[in-house]
C-alpha positions as CSV (number, residue, x, y, z in Angstrom):
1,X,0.0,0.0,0.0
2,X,2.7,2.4,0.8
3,X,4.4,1.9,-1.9
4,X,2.0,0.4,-4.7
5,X,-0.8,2.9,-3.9
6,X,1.6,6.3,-4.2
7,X,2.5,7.8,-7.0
8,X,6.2,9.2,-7.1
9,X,7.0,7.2,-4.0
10,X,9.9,5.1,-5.2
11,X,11.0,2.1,-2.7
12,X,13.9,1.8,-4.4
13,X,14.9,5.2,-3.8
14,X,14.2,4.7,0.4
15,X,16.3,1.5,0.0
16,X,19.3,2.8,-1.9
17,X,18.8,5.9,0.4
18,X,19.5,3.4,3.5
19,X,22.6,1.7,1.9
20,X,26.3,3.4,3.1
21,X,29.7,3.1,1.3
22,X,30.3,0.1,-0.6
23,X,27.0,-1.4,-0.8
24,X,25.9,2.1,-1.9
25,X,28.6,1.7,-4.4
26,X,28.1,-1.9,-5.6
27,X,24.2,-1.4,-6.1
28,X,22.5,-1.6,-9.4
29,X,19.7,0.4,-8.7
30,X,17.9,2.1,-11.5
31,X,14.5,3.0,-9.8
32,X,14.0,6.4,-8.7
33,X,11.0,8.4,-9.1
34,X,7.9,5.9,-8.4
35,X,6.2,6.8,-11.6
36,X,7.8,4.2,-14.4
37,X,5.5,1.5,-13.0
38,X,2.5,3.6,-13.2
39,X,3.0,4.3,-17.6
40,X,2.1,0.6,-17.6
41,X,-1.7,2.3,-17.8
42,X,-0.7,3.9,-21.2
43,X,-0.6,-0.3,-23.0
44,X,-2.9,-1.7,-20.3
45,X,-6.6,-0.7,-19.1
46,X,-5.8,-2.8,-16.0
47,X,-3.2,-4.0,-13.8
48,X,-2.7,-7.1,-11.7
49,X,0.2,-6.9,-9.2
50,X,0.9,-10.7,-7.3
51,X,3.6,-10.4,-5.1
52,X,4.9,-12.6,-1.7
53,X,7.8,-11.3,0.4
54,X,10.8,-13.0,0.7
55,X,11.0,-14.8,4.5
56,X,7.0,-14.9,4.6
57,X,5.0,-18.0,4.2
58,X,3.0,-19.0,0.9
59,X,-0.4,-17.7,3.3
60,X,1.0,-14.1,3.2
61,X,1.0,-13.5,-0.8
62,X,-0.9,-10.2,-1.6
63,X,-3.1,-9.5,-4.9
64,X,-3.1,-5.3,-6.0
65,X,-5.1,-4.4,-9.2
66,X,-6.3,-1.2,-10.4
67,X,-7.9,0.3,-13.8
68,X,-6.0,3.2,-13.3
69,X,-8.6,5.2,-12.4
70,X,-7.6,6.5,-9.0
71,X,-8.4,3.5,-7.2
72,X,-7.4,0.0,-6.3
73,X,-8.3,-3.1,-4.7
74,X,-6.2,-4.7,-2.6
75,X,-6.4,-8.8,-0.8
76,X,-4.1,-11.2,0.8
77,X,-3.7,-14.6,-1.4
78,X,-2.2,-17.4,-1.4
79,X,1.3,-17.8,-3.1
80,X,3.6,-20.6,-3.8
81,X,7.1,-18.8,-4.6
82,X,8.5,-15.8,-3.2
83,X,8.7,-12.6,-5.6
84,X,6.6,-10.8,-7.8
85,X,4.3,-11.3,-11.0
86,X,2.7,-7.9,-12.7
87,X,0.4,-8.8,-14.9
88,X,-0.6,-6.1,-18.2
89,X,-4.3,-6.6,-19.1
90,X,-3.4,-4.8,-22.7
91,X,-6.0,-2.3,-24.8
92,X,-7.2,-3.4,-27.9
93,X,-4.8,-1.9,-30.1
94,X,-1.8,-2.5,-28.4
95,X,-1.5,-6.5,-29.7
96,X,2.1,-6.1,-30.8
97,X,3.2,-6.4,-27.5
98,X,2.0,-10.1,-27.4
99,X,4.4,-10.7,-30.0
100,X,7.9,-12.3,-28.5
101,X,9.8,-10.7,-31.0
102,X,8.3,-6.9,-30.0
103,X,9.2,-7.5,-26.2
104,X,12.5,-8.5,-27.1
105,X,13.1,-5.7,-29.3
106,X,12.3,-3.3,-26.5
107,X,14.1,-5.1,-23.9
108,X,17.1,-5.2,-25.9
109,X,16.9,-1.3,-26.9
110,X,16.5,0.0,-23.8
111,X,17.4,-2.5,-20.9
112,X,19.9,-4.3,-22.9
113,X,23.1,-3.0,-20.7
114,X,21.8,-3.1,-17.1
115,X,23.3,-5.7,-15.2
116,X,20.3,-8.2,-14.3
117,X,19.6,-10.6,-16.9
118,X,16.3,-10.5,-17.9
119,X,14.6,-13.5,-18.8
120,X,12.1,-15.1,-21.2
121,X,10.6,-18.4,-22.5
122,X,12.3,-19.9,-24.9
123,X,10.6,-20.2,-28.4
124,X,11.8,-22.3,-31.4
125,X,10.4,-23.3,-34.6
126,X,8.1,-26.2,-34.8
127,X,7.9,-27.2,-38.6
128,X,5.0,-29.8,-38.2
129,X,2.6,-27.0,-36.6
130,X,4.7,-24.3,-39.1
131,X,4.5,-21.7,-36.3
132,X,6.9,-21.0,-33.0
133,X,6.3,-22.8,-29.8
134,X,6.8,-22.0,-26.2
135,X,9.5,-24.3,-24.9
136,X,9.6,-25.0,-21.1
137,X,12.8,-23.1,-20.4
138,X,14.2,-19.6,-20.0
139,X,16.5,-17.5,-22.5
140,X,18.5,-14.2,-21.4
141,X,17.1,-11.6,-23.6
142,X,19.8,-8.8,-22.6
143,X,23.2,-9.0,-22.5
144,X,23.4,-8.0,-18.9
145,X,26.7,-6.1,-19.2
146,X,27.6,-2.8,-20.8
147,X,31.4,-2.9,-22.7
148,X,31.8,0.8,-21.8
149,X,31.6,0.4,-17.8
150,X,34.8,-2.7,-18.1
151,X,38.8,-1.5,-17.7
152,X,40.3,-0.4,-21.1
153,X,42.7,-3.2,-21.0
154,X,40.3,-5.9,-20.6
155,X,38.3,-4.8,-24.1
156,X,40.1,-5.8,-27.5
157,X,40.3,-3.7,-30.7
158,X,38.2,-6.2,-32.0
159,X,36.0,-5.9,-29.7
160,X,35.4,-1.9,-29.9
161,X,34.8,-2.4,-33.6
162,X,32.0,-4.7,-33.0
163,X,30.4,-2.6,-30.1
164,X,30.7,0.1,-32.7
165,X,28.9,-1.8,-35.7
166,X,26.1,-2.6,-33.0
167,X,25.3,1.2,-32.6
168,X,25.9,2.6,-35.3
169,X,24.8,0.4,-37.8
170,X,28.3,0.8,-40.1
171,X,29.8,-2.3,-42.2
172,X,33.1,-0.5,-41.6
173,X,35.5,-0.9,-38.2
174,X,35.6,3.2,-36.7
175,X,39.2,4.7,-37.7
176,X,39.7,5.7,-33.7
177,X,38.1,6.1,-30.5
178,X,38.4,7.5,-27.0
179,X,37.2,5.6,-23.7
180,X,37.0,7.4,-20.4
181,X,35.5,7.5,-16.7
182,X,35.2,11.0,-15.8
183,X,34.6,11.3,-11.5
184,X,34.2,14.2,-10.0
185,X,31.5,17.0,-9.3
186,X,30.0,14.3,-12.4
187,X,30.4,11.0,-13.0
188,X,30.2,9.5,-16.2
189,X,31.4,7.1,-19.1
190,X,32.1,8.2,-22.4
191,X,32.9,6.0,-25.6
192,X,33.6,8.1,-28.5
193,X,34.2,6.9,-31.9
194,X,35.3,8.1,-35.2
195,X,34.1,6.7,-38.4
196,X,35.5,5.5,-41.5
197,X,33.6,6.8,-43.9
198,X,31.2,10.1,-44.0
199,X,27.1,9.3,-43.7
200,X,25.4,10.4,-47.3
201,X,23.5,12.8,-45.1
202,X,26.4,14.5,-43.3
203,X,25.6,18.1,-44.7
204,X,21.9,18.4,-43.0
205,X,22.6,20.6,-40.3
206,X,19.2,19.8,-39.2
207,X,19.7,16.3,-39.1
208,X,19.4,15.0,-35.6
209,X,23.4,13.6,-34.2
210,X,25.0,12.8,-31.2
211,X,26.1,10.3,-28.9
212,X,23.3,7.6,-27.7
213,X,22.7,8.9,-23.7
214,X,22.3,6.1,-20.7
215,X,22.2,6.8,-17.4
216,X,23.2,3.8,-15.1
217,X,23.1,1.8,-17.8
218,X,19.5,2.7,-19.2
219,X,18.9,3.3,-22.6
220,X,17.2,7.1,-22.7
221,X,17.7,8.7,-26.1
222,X,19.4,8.4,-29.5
223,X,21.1,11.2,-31.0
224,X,21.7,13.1,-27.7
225,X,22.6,16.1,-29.7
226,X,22.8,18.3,-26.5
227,X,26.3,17.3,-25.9
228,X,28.3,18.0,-28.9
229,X,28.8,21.1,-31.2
230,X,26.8,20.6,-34.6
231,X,30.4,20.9,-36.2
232,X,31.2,17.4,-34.5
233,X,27.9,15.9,-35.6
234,X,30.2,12.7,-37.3
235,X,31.1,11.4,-33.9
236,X,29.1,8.3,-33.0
237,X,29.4,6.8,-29.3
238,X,27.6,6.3,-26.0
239,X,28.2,8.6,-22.9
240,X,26.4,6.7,-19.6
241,X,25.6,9.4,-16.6
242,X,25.3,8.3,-13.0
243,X,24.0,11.5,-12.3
244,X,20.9,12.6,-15.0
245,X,17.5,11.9,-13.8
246,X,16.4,8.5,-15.4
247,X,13.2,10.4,-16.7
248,X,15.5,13.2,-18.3
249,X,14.3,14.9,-21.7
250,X,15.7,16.6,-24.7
251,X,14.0,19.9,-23.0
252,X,15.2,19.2,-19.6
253,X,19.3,18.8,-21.0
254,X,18.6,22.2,-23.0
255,X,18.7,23.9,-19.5
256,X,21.0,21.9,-17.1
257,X,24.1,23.8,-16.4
258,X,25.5,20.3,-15.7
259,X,25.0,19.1,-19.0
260,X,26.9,22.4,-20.4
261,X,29.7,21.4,-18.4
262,X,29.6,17.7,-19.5
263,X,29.2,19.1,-23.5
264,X,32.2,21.2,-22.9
265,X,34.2,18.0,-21.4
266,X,33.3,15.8,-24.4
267,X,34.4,18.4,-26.9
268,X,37.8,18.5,-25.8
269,X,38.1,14.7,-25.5
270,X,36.8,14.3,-29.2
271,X,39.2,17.0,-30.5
272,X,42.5,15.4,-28.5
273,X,41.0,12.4,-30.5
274,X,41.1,13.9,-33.8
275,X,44.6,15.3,-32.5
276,X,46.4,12.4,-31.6
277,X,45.6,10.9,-35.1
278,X,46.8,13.7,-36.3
279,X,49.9,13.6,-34.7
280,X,50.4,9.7,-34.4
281,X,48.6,8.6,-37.7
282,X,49.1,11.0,-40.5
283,X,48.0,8.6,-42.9
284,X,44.3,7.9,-41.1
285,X,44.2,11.9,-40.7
286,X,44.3,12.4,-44.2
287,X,41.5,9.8,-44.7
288,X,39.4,11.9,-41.9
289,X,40.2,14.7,-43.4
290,X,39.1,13.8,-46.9
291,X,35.5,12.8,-45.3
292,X,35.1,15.0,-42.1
293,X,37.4,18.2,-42.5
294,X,34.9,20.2,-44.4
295,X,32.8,20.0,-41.2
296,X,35.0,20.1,-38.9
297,X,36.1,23.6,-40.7
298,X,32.7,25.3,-39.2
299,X,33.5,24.9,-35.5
300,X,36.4,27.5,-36.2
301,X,33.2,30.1,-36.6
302,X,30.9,28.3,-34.4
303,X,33.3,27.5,-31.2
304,X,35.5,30.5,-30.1
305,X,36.2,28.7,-26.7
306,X,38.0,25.6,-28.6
307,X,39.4,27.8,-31.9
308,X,42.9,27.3,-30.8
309,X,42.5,23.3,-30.5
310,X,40.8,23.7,-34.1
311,X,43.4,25.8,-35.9
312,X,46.0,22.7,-35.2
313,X,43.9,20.3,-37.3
314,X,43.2,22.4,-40.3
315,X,44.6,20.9,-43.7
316,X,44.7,23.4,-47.1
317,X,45.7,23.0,-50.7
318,X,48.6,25.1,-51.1
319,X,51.0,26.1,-54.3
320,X,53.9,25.1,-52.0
321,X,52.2,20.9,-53.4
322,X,51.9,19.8,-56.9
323,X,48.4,18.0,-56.3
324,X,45.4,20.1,-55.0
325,X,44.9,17.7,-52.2
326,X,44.4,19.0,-48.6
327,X,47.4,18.4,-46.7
328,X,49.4,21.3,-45.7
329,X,48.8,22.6,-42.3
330,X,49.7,26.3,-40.7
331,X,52.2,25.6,-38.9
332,X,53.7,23.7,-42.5
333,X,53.0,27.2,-43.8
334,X,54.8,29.4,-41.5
335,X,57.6,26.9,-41.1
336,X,57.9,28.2,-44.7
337,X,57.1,31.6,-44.8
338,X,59.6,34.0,-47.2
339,X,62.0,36.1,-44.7
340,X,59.9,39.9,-44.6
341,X,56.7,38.1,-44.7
342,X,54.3,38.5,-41.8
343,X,50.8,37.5,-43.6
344,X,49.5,33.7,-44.5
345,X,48.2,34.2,-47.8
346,X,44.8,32.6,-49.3
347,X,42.6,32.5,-52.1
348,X,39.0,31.3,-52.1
349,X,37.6,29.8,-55.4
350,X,34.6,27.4,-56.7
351,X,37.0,24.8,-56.6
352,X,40.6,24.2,-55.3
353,X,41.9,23.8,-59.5
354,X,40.5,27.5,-60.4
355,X,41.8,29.0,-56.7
356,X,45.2,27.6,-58.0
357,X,45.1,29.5,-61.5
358,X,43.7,32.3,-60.2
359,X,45.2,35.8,-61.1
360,X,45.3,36.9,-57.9
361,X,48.0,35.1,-57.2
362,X,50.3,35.5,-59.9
363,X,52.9,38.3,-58.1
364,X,52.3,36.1,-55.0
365,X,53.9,32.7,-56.9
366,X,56.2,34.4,-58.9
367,X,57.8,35.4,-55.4
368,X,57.7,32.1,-54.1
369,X,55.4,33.3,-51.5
370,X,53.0,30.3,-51.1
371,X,49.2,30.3,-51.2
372,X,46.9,28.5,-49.6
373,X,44.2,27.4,-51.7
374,X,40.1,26.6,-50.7
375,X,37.1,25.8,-52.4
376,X,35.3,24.3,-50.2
377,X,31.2,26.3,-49.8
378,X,32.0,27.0,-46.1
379,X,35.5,28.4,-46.8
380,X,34.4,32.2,-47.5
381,X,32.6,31.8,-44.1
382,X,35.3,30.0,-42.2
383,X,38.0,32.6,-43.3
384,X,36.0,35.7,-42.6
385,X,36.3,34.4,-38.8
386,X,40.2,34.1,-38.8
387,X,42.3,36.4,-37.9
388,X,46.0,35.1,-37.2
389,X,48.1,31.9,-36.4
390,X,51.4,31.6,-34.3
391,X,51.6,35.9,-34.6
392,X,50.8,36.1,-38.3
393,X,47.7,37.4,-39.8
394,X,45.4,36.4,-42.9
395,X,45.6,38.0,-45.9
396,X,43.0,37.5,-48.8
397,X,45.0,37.5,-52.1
398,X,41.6,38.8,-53.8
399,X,41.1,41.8,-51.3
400,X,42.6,44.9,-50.2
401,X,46.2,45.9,-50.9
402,X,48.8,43.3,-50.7
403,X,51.3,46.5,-49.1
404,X,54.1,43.9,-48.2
405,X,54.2,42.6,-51.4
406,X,57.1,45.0,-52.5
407,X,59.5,43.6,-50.0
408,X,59.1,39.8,-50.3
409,X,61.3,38.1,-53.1
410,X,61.6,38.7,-56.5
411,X,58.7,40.1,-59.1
412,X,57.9,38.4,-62.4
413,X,60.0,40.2,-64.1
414,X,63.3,39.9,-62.5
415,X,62.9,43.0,-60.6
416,X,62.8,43.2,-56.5
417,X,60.1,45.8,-56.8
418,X,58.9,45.2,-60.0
419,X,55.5,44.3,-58.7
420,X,54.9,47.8,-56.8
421,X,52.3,49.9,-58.1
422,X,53.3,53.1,-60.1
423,X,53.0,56.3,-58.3
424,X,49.5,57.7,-59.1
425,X,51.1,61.1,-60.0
426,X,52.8,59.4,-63.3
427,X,50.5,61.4,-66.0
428,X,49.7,58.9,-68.2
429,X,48.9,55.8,-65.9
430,X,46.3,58.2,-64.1
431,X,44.7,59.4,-67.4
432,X,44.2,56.1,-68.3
433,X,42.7,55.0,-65.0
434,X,40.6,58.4,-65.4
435,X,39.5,57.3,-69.5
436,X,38.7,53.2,-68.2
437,X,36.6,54.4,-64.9
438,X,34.8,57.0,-67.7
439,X,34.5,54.2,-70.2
440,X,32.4,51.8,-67.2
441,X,30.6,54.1,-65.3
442,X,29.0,52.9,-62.2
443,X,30.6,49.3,-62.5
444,X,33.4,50.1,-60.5
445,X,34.5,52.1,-57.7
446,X,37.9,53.2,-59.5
447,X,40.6,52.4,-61.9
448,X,43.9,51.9,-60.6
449,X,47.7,49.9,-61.1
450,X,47.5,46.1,-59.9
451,X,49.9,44.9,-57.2
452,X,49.1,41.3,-57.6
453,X,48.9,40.4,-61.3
454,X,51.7,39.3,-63.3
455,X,50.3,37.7,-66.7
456,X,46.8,39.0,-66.7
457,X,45.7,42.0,-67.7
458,X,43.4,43.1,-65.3
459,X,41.3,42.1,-61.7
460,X,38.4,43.2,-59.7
461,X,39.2,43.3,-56.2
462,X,37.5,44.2,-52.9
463,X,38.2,46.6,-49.5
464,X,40.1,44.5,-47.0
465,X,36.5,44.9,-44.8
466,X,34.0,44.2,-47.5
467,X,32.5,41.2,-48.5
468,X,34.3,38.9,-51.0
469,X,32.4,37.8,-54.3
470,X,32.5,34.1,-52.7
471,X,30.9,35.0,-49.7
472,X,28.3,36.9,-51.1
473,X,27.0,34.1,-53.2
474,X,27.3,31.5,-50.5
475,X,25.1,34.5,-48.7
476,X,22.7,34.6,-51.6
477,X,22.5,31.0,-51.9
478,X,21.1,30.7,-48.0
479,X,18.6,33.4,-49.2
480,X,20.6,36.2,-47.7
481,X,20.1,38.6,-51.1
482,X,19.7,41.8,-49.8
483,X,23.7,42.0,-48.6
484,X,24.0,45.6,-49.7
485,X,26.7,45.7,-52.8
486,X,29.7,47.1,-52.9
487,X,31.5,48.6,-56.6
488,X,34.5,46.7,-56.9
489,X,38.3,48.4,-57.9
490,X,38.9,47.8,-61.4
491,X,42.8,46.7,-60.9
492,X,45.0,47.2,-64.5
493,X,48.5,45.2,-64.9
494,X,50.5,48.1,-66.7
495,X,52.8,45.6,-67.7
496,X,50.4,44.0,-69.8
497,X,50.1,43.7,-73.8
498,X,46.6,44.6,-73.9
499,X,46.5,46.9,-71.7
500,X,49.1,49.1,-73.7
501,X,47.2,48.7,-76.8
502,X,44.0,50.3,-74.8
503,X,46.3,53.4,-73.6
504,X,46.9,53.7,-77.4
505,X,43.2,53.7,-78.4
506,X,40.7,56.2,-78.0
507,X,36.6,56.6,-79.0
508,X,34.8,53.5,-79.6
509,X,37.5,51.0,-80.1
510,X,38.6,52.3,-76.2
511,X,35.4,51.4,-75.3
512,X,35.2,48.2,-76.5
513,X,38.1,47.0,-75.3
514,X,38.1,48.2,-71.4
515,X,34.3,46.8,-71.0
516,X,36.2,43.8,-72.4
517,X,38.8,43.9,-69.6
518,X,36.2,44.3,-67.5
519,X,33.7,41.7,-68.5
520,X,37.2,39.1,-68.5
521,X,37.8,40.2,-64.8
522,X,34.4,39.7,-64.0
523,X,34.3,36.4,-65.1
524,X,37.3,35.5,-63.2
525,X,35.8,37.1,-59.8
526,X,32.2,35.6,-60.0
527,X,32.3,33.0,-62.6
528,X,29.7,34.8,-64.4
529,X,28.5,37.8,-66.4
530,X,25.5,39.8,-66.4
531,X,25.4,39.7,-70.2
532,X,27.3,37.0,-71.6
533,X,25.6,37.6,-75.0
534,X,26.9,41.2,-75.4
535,X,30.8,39.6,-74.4
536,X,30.7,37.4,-76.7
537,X,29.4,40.3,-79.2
538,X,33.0,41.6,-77.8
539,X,35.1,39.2,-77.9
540,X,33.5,38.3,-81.2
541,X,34.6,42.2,-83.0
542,X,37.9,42.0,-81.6
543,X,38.6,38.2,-82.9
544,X,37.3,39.6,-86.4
545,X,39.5,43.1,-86.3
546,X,43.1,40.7,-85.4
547,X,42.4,38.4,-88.3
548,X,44.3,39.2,-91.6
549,X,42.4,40.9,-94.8
């Protein structure tokens, strides 16, 4: 009656409560709250509870049923054995749970790790009657012991692999893990793994990820996504609390200060993960990489706290390699860095093949100052949050003014300062700048001598603090169009064939040819024109005008 008849008055909770030290310790107690035997009314319209207490006689066995209603009847019985039978009188549409197989697909999601077995009668196949029978003997339906809860060195690789294929459904063995007891103000166990191979659906941000949550050993949620970043979405595991409520929700973990603390702890245990293969396994790094480092790129805007564990693990394309694969860290780059230069140098492109032939670069190579080179969709976003490495700042080869250009190694051209930009007082440079910024009009912001090109004519290039062309299109692409525009600098290579050919022209062929320059520039910048019809009209004239009579 005390105990039976009461809602939220858990006997299990008194009797744990009355336990000291060891036995405290030792007990697998996973009743708490005095409500989980009461959501037995949500499958059953009635409840029949036989139970005898160990040390009494079979005279003393007592019957308790109830409809749920708010009352309950309640008579002594006799009763052969000691224990307890409840007994589910099941709704009419809740059938499935008659079904063997359904009870021990339950048992087995969400009781499989706790460490009483729990029992059932055997079934097997009886081909005569062509249907299962109930055999007169018993069958543990759990396993009745939970790998992440034994000593490290008593669990086999082999054995991790498997434990990993079990939750995570993968044909493939996990390329590392990390298994730790954390004790403390919080105890808990955490089994992190690291997959092989990226899920098809790894982009959807909205996707629900995580670690699978216990607590003392009972299965409560999938996809716990309350304790790691989105950016870390790929790690799969199991992370068992002695301390969360057994009835705890995704709500409730949105506002416990104690799961903050434990999200913050399991970031930094799966980034000294990713770490240490870095640093011990270059090989399996590059194969993470290849799948995972696109993603793991957006924690550098999305986690400030753990930006310097992140910066480490970042892999680039880089002119410095012959292949456009990502494998050239920062500190690679700054080990190399030409002597007078203080900025690590990038270029962001639709792919890593057009960043490496882009014009931006060309003073930059021919100077032997290497580039790193992204084209990933998150890279405009991801660079726009960095600011320096080990002292040295960013510099986007497409914006601003490269100003220590001048000083680093030798121009195209032979020259140590052949890639400086003319003074603007030198008459005719600026009266062609003036005659080109006439001939556009409104599509730029100005005309002036290029710093950065060597074998191209001319550039469009960007304030240091606007927004690059790449990151306004991956801004209109989320539906962020209204990103007010900015007129890009029209740069000029003075060096340049064409370009002193246009400083010879004048009226319409002047024309022609500079909205040609632009419309080429253009096309290099945004991969696109306004009017391609009209530049091929262009390009078409000027084709026409070179061939011979």
């Amino acid at each position: 009656v005390a105990n039976l008849g009461t809602i939220a008055k858990s006997g299990t909770r008194e009797f744990f409560q009355s336990l000291t030290g060891d036995q405290a310790k030792d007990a697998h107690l996973i009743g708490q709250f005095g409500v989980g035997f009461y959501s037995s009314f949500i499958v059953a319209d009635k409840v029949t509870v036989v139970t005898r207490r160990a040390g009494m006689t079979a005279a003393h066995g007592v019957r308790w049923e109830s409809d749920g209603q708010g009352e309950y009847s309640l008579e002594t019985i006799d009763k052969a054995g000691r224990g307890t039978d409840v007994i589910l009188h099941l709704r009419a549409d809740e059938d499935d749970l008659l079904s063997s197989y359904r009870l021990k697909e339950i048992i087995r999601k969400y009781s499989d790790h706790i460490t009483l077995p729990i029992l059932m009668r055997k079934e097997e196949w009886d081909k005569d009657k062509s249907e299962y029978v109930v055999k007169d003997e018993d069958e543990q339906v759990n396993q009745a012991s939970a790998l992440w809860t034994r000593p490290k060195s008593e669990i086999t690789d082999e054995q991790y692999a498997e434990f990993y294929k079990a939750i995570s459904h993968d044909f493939e063995a996990p390329l590392a893990w990390s298994h730790n007891r954390v004790e403390g103000s919080s105890e808990y166990t955490q089994l992190l793994f690291i997959p092989t191979k990226a899920p098809f659906d790894l982009w959807n941000r909205d996707k629900k990820a995580g670690v699978k949550l216990y607590v003392k050993r009972v299965f409560i949620m999938d996809d716990a996504e309350q304790f790691l970043p989105l950016y870390l979405r790929f790690i799969k595991g199991v992370l068992d609390s002695s301390d969360l409520p057994l009835n705890v929700s995704r709500e409730l973990l949105q506002k416990d200060p104690e799961v903050e603390a434990m999200k913050g702890a399991l970031t930094r245990r799966a980034l000294d993960l990713v770490a240490r293969l870095a640093k011990d396994e270059p090989e399996k790094y590059a194969q993470f990489w290849r799948e995972f480092g696109a993603v793991l790129k957006e924690g550098v805007a999305e986690d400030y706290a753990n930006r310097d564990k992140l910066l480490p693990l970042l892999r680039f394309a880089s002119t410095h390699e012959a292949t456009d694969e990502d494998k050239v860290s920062l500190a690679d780059y700054v080990a190399r860095m030409q002597p007078g230069q203080q900025k690590i140098y990038y270029v962001v492109a639709e792919s890593r093949a057009a960043a490496r032939s882009s014009p931006y670069i060309e003073q930059l190579r021919a100077r032997k100052v290497e580039v790193l080179l992204l084209g990933d969709r998150v890279d405009p976003w991801i660079m726009g949050q960095l600011h320096e490495f080990d002292g040295k700042g960013f510099q986007d080869a497409a914006r601003g003014d490269l100003v220590e250009l001048a000083g680093i190694g030798t121009a195209a051209g032979g020259e140590a300062d052949a890639g400086k930009a003319p003074a603007m007082d030198d008459a005719a440079s600026k009266a062609l700048f003036d005659r080109v910024a006439a001939a556009l009009g409104d599509a730029v912001g100005g005309v002036k001598a290029s710093q950065r090109l060597a074998e191209s004519p001319a550039c469009l290039t960007r304030g240091e603090d606007g927004l690059s062309e790449s990151m306004r299109r991956m801004l209109a692409a989320v539906g962020r169009g209204d990103v007010p525009q900015e007129k890009p600098q029209l740069e000029l290579n003075l060096a340049h064939p064409l370009v002193k050919r246009l400083a010879g022209l004048d009226g319409a062929d002047f024309s022609e040819l500079a909205q040609l320059l632009y419309d080429q520039a253009q096309l290099t910048e945004q991969g696109q024109l306004a009017n391609p019809g009209e530049f091929a009209r262009r390009l078409n004239s000027l084709l026409l005008k070179l061939l011979p009579q």
